[in-house]
N, C-alpha and C positions, 0 to 999 in steps of 0.2 A: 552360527554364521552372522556378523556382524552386517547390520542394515546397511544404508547409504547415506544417513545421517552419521551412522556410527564413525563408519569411515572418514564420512567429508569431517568432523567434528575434532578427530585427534584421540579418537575412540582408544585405539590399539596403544597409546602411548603413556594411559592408564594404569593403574594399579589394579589388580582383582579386588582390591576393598574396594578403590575409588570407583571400580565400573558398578559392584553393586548398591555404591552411594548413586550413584546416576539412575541406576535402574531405579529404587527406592524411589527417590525425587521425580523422577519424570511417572512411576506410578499414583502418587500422591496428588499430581497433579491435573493426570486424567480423573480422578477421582471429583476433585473440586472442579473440574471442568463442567461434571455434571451436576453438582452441585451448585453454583453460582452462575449469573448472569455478571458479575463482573468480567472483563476481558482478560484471559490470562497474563498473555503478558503484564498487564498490570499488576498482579497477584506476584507473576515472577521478581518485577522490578521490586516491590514491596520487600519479598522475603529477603531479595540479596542484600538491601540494604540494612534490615533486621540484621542479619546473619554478618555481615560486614560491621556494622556496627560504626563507633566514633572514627576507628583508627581506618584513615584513607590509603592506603600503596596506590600506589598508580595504578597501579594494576587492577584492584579493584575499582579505581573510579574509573576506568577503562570497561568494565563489568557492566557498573552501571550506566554509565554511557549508553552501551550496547543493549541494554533493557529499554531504555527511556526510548533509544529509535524502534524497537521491537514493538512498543508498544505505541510509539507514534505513527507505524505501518498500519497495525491494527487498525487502530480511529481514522485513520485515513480507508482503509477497503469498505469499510462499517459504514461511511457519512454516505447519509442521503440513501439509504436504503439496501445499501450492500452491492452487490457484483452481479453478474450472471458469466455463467458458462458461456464459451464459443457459442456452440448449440442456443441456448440460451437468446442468444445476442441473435444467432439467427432467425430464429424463429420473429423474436419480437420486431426486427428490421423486415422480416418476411423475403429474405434471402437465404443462399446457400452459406453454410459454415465456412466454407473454401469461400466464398465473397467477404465473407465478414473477415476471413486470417486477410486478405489480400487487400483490404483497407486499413487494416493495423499494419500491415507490413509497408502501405504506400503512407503512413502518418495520419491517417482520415478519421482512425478513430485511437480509442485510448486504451488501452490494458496493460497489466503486470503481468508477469510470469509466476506463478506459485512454485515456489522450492521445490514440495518433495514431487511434484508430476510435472514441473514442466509445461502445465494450463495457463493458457492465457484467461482470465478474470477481467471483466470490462466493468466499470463504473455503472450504476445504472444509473446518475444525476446526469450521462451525456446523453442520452433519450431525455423527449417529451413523453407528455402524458398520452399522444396521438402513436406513439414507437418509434418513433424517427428520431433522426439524430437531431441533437436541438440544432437550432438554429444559428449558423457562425461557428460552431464547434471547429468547424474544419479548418476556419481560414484563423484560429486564434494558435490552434495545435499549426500551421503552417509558420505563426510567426517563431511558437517554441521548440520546433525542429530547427530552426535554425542555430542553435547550441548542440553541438553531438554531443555534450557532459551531462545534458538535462535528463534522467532517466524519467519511466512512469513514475517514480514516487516524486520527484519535484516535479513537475506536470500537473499532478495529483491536489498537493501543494500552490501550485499557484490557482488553480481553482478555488479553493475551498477555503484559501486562507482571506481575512481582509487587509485590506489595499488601502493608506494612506490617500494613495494619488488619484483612490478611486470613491473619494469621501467617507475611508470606513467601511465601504460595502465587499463583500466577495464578487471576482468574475462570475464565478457563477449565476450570483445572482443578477448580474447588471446583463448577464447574455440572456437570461430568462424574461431581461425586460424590454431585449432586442436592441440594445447597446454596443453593439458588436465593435464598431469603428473605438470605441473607448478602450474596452478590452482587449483588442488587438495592440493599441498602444502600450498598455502595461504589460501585456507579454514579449513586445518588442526589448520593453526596457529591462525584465525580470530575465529574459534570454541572455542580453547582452552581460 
């Protein structure tokens, strides 16, 4: 019986060689998973373009495309010390799980949703070292709600990336130095 990646992916419109090329490569790759501290995706993006080679189809650069964001999701869940669980989130806020989904759901805090379960994953760079949410978080994610196009991964992105307008620094950083009135502005502008 075919998984729900199988399905979502275009599983059944495969060939029985092609499904056991997929099975192969996706076992290969749990293998080097354990193997290495490099981030897969970036191992995947590698190989395709190994395997792809000089000669570009769209299609393939379409491929890798779709690697290079896979693996730019990665670096982004990864920065600043990775994620926490709902739970997780709870705990360390020292609230109910059901408090912490209904600050995500009201824009107060930040998480993604992970593919194959449907888990919301929260940043841990939007806490302090104290477990509280940093400081201003709330009113910067209030300027970047105002784009419904903006998902968590540019959200993510405007955090963590550096800002021109912000001397070169990341929000993040300039909210960590209680800067907020600034960073609000360049979320204003990155929304728009």
């Amino acid at each position: 019986m075919p998984t729900t990646v199988e399905r979502e992916s275009g599983w059944a419109a495969l060939s029985p060689r092609n499904r056991e090329a997929v099975r192969e490569l996706t076992e290969a790759m749990r293998k080097l998973r354990r193997r290495t501290s490099v981030p897969l995706a970036h191992l995947a993006r590698l190989a395709i373009g190994l395997a792809v080679g000089p000669e570009q189809s769209r299609r393939n650069q379409m491929e890798l495309a779709l690697a290079r964001g896979l693996e730019a999701r990665q670096q982004l869940a990864e920065a600043e010390g990775g994620s926490a669980s709902s739970e997780e989130a709870a705990r360390l806020l020292g609230i109910s799980k059901t408090a912490v989904l209904k600050r995500l759901e009201a824009g107060r805090l930040l998480a993604w949703r992970e593919e194959r379960l449907q888990a919301a994953r929260f940043p841990l760079w939007q806490f302090d070292k104290h477990g509280q949410v940093l400081a201003g978080l709330q009113e910067v994610l209030a300027c970047l709600n105002r784009d419904p196009n903006l998902d968590a991964w540019g959200k993510m992105l405007f955090f963590l990336q550096t800002k021109a307008g912000l001397g070169d620094k990341r929000p993040l950083d300039l909210l960590r130095e209680g800067r907020v009135k600034e960073v609000c502005q360049a979320a204003r502008a990155y929304a728009e």
